[in-house]
Every structure is written in structure tokens, then in C-alpha cells.
C-alpha positions in Angstrom: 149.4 115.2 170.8 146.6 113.0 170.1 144.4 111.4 172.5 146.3 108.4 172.5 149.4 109.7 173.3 151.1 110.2 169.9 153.1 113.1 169.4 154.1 114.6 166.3 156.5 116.8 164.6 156.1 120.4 162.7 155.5 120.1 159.0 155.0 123.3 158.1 154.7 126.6 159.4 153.8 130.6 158.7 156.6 132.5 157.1 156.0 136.3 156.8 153.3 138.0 155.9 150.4 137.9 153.3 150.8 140.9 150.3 148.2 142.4 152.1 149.6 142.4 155.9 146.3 140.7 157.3 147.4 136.9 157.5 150.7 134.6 157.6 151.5 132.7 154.5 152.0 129.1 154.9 150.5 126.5 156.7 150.1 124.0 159.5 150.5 120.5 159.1 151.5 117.4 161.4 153.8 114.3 160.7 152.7 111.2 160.6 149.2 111.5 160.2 147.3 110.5 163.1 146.5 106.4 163.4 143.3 105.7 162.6 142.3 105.2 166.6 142.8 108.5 167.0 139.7 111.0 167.9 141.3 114.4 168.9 144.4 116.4 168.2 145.7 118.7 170.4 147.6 121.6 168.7 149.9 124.7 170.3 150.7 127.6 168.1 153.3 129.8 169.6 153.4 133.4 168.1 156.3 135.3 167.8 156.3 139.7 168.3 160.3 140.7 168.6 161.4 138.9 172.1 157.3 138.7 172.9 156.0 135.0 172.4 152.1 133.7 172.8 151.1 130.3 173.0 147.3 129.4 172.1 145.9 125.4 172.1 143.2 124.0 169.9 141.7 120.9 169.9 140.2 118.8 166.5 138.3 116.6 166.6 139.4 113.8 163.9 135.9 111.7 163.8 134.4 111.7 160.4 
């Protein structure tokens, strides 16, 4: 969510592991892109282990 209120869907996610068992492969991305207007985005990751599920929120800033 931005801080205007606009909420956006998933375009893209982790799936699996790296070769080397260190990192996710894949990425995180958001659709649409934020309007111009916007000045922060507001992002949860939830992280799955088996039936065990973490959530962590991070906040850009979208000012250039």
C-alpha cells in the first residue's frame, strides 16, 4: 500500500532456492506502478518454513 491508499497486487515472487542455498531466486515486484503522487510504499513479505509463516514490513521511499 502506498501512502495514498493504493493497493497493489503480487507480480512476482521467490521460488526455491539459489544453486548455492544462500538466497531465493526470483524477485519482488508490484502492479500497477505507483501514481506519480505517491511518496512511500509499504511492503509485507510473508516467509514460509513447513506450516511456520513470518511476516516482515518495509517501507520505500519513492521520492527521487
Amino acid at each position: 500500500m502506498d501512502d495514498l491508499g493504493n493497493e497493489y497486487l503480487d507480480g512476482g515472487g521467490a521460488q526455491g532456492l539459489s544453486p548455492d542455498g544462500l538466497r531465493t531466486l526470483g524477485s519482488a515486484s508490484v502492479r500497477p506502478a505507483p501514481p506519480p503522487g505517491a511518496v512511500t510504499l509499504s511492503l509485507i513479505f510473508g516467509f514460509l518454513n513447513g506450516k511456520d509463516e513470518t511476516r516482515h514490513e518495509l517501507s520505500l521511499s519513492l521520492a527521487t
